[in-house]
C-alpha positions as CSV (number, residue, x, y, z in Angstrom):
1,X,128.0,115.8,196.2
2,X,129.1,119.3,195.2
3,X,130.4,120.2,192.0
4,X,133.1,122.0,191.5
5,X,131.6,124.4,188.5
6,X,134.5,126.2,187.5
7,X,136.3,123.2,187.0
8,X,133.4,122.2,184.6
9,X,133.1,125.2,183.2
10,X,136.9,125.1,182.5
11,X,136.8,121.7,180.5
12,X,133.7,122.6,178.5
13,X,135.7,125.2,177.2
14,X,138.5,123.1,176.6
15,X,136.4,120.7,174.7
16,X,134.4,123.8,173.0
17,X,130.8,121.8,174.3
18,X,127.9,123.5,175.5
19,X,125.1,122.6,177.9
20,X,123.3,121.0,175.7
21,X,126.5,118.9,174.1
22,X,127.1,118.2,177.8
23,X,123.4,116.9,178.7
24,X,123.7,114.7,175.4
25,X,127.2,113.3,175.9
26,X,126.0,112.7,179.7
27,X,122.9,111.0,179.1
28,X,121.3,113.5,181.1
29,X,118.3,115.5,179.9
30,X,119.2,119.3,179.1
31,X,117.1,120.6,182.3
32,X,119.0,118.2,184.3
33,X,122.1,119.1,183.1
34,X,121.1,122.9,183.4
35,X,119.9,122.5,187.3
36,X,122.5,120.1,188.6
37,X,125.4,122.8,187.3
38,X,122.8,125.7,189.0
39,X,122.6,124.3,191.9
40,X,125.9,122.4,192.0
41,X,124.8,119.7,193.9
42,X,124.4,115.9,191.9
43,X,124.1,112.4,193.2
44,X,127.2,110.0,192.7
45,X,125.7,108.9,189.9
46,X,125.1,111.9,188.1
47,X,128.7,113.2,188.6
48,X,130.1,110.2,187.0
49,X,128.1,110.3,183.8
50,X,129.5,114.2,183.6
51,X,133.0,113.2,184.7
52,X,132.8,110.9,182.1
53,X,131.4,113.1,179.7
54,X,134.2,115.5,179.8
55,X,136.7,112.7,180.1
56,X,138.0,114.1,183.8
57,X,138.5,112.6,187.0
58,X,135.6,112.7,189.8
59,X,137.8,114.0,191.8
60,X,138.3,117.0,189.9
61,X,134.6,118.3,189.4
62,X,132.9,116.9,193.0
63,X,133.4,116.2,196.6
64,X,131.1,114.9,199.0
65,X,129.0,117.3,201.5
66,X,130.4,117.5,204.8
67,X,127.3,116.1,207.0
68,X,127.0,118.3,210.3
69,X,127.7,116.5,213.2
């Protein structure tokens, strides 16, 4: 799925959390945490533990990659 950074970005500064805060709240290490918002791509999974982590719809920080047909 890709994540929508800003969006994440956005509500981290909202809830004045960090990376690390993130990672922690997440149950995601810190290195995860740091690549998956690098790269902006995250399993289902992944982008529900940070959706729930910043208390925001999936919706609002992902959407599934269009698969070429």
């Amino acid at each position: 799925m890709e994540l929508n950074r800003d969006t994440i970005m956005v509500r981290m500064a909202e809830l004045q959390i960090g990376r690390r805060q993130l990672a922690e709240r997440a149950g995601l290490s810190y290195e995860t945490c740091c690549r998956k918002l690098a790269t902006g791509e995250a399993d289902p999974v992944t982008v529900g533990k940070l959706a729930q982590a910043l208390d925001i719809e999936v919706g609002r920080i992902a959407k599934a990659k269009e698969v070429p047909r």
